[in-house]
N, C-alpha and C positions, 0 to 999 in steps of 0.2 A: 467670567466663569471661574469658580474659585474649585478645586478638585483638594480632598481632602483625606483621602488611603493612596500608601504606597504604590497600591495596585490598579487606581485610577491616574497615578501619574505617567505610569509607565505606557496604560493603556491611549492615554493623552498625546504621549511623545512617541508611541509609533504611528499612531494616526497623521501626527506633523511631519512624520517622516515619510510615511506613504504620501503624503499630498505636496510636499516637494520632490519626490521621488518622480510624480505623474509629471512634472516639469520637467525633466530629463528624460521622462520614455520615449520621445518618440525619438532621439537622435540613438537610444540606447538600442529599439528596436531596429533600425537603419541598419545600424553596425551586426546586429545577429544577423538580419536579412541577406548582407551582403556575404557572397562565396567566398570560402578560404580554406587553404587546404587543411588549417585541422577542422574544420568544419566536417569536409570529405574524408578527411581520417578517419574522426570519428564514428562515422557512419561505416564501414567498413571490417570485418572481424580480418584479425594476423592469421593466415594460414599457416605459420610456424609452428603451433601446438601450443603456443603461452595461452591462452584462452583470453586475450585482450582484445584491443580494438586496434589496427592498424597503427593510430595515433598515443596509443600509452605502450604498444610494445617493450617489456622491458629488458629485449637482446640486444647488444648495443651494436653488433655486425648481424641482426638478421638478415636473410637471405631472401627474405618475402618485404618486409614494412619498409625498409632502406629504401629499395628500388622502389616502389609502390609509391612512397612519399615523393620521390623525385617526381616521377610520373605525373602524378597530380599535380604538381606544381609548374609543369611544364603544359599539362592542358587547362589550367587555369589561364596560363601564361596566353596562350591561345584563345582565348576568350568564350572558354566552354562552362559552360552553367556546372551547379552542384549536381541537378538532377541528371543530365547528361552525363556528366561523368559516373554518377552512381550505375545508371544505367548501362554503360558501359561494360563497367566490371561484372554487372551482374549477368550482363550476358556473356560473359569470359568465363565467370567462376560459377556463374550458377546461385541458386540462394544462399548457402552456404556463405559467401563474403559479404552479405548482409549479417551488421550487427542486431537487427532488429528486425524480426518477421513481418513484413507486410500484412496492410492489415485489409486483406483480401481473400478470396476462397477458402481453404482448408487453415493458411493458416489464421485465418480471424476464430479459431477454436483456441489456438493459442495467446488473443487475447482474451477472449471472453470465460473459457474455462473456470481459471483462479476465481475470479469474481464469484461465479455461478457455484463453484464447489464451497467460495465461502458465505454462501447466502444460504445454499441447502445445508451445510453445517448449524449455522446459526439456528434456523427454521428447526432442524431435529433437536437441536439441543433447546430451544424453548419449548415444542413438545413433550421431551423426557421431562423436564424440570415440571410442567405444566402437571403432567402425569401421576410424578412422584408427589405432589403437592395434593393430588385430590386422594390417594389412596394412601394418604400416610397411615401407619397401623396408631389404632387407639388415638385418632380426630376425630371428632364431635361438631357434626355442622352447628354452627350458630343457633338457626332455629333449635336444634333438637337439645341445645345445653340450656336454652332457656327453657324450654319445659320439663328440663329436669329439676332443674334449682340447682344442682351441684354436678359436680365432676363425676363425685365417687357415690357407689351404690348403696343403699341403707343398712342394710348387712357388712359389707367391708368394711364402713365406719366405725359400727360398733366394735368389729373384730380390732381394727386397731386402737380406737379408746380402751378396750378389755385389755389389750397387750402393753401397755402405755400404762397404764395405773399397775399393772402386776410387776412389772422394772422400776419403776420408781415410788 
């Protein structure tokens, strides 16, 4: 296979790289699979007021992620799953120490929304466009300029050939 634009090689050499890449996935996926506390960190919002996540907190004596992190590591320690310990917390803190809204009853609006508002965005805005496109002022459908023969009226013509010879 001889590839011969820049932009073929490149597309060549990530192709070689995803398909040695599938050679490593699955000890790669093993390793995401398995619990770890920043795994649980992550998952988790700082009740501090930083607006991060438990695990990038960036106070370096918080009062909330310190202790929180220990904690986790200590029920890891214990041999309690991610989900359980999430669980956990959530029924301590409530949804709020979830970094990321479940995507269940009320809040499945909050993933579906964004989508939804940018699909009826789109949808209005190919209608305006659609719209502005049929009533442009002074368009001449197709058919109707063919049977005119020209653009401009037989009278205008002349008026600007009369004004056209009298200037020059």
């Amino acid at each position: 296979m001889k590839v011969r634009t820049a932009g073929g090689r490149c597309a060549l050499a990530l192709l070689l790289l995803f398909m040695a890449g599938g050679v490593a996935a699955p000890a790669a996926v093993a390793a995401v699979a398995k619990d770890s506390a920043q795994s649980v960190s992550e998952a988790l919002s700082c009740q501090c007021g930083c607006g991060l996540t438990v695990a990038n907190c960036n106070h370096p004596q918080c009062e909330f992620s310190v202790p929180l992190r220990a904690q986790i590591e200590q029920m890891l320690g214990k041999g309690m799953g991610r989900t359980q310990i999430i669980a956990m917390f959530r029924d301590k803190y409530g949804e709020k120490i979830l970094s990321a809204p479940t995507a269940e009853g009320f809040n499945l609006l909050a993933w579906v929304m964004p989508f939804a508002a940018l699909l009826a965005g789109c949808g209005l805005l190919f209608a305006v466009v659609g719209r502005w496109h049929r009533s442009a002022p002074g368009a001449v459908a197709p058919a109707e300029a063919r049977e005119r023969g020209s653009a401009f009226e037989p009278e205008l013509k002349r008026r600007l050939e009369r004004e056209l010879k009298e200037r020059f």
